[in-house]
C-alpha positions in Angstrom: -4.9 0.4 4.2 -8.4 -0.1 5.6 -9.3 3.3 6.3 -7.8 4.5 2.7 -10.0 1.7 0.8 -13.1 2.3 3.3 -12.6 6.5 2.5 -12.2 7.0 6.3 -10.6 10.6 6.0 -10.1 10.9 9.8 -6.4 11.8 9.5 -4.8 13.8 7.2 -2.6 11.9 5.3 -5.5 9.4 4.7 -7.0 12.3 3.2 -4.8 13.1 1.0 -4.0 9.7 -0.6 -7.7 9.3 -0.5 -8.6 12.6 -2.5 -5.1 11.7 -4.5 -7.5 8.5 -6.4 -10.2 11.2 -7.2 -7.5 13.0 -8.7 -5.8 10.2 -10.4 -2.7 10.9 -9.0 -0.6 7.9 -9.7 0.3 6.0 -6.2 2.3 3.5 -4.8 1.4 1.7 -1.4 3.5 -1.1 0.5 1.3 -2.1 3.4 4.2 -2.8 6.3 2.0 -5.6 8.5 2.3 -8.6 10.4 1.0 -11.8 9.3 -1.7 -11.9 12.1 -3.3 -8.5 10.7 -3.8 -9.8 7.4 -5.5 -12.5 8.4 -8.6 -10.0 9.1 -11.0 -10.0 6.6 -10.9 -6.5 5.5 -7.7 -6.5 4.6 -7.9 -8.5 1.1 -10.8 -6.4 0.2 -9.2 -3.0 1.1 -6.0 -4.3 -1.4 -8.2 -5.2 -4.0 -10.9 -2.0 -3.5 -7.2 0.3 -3.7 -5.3 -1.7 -6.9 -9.4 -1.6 -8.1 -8.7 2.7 -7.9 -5.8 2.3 -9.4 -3.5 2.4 -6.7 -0.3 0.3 -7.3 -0.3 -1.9 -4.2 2.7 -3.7 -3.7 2.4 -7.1 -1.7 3.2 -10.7 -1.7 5.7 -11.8 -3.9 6.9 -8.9 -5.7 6.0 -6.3 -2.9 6.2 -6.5 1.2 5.7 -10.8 2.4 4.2 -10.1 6.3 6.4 -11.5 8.9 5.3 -12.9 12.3 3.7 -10.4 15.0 6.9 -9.3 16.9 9.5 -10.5 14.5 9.7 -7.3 12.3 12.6 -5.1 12.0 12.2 -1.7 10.7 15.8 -2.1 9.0 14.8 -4.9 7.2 11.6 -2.6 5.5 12.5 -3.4 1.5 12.1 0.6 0.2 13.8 -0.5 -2.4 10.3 -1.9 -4.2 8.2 1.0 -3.8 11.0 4.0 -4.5 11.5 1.7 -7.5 7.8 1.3 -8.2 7.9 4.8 -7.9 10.0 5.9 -10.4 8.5 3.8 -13.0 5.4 5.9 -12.8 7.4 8.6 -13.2 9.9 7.9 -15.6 8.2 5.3 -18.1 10.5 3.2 -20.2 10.2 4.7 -23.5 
C-alpha cells in the first residue's frame, strides 16, 4: 500500500495499479496486514492518498479489521468483500 500511494514503481504489479489511477481504471484494494504494521505512520496516509485517487480501499469495519502479528490465517482472508466490491464497479445497480 505504501509503495502504491508513494508511486514507488519498483515492481511490476505496483506499476500497473499505479499507472491503473492515471488511467482511471476503477480499483479495489484490501490491504491484508497485522495490527503492528498499521500502527506505522505511513500507512493512514497511503489509505487516504489511494481512496484520495480514487481507489476503493476497503478497511476497517466494512473492509479487512488487522489481526495480531502471527495470528493471521490465510483461510480466514474475507474475498468475499473485495470480489463483491468488485462487481459493483462493474455491474452498477441500475
Amino acid at each position: 500500500m505504501n509503495h502504491w500511494a508513494l508511486g514507488l514503481t519498483n515492481h511490476f504489479v505496483i506499476g500497473v495499479v499505479a499507472e491503473g489511477i492515471g488511467k482511471r481504471i476503477p480499483t479495489v484494494a484490501m490491504p491484508c496486514v497485522n495490527a503492528a504494521y498499521v500502527q506505522h505512520p505511513q500507512f493512514a496516509r497511503s489509505l487516504e492518498t489511494l481512496r484520495n485517487a480514487g481507489v476503493s480501499v476497503l478497511y476497517g469495519p466494512d473492509g479487512f479489521e488487522p489481526n495480531e502479528p502471527g495470528t493471521g490465517r490465510p483461510e480466514g482472508y474475507p474475498w468475499h468483500l473485495p470480489l463483491a466490491a468488485a462487481v459493483r464497479i462493474v455491474e452498477p445497480a441500475p
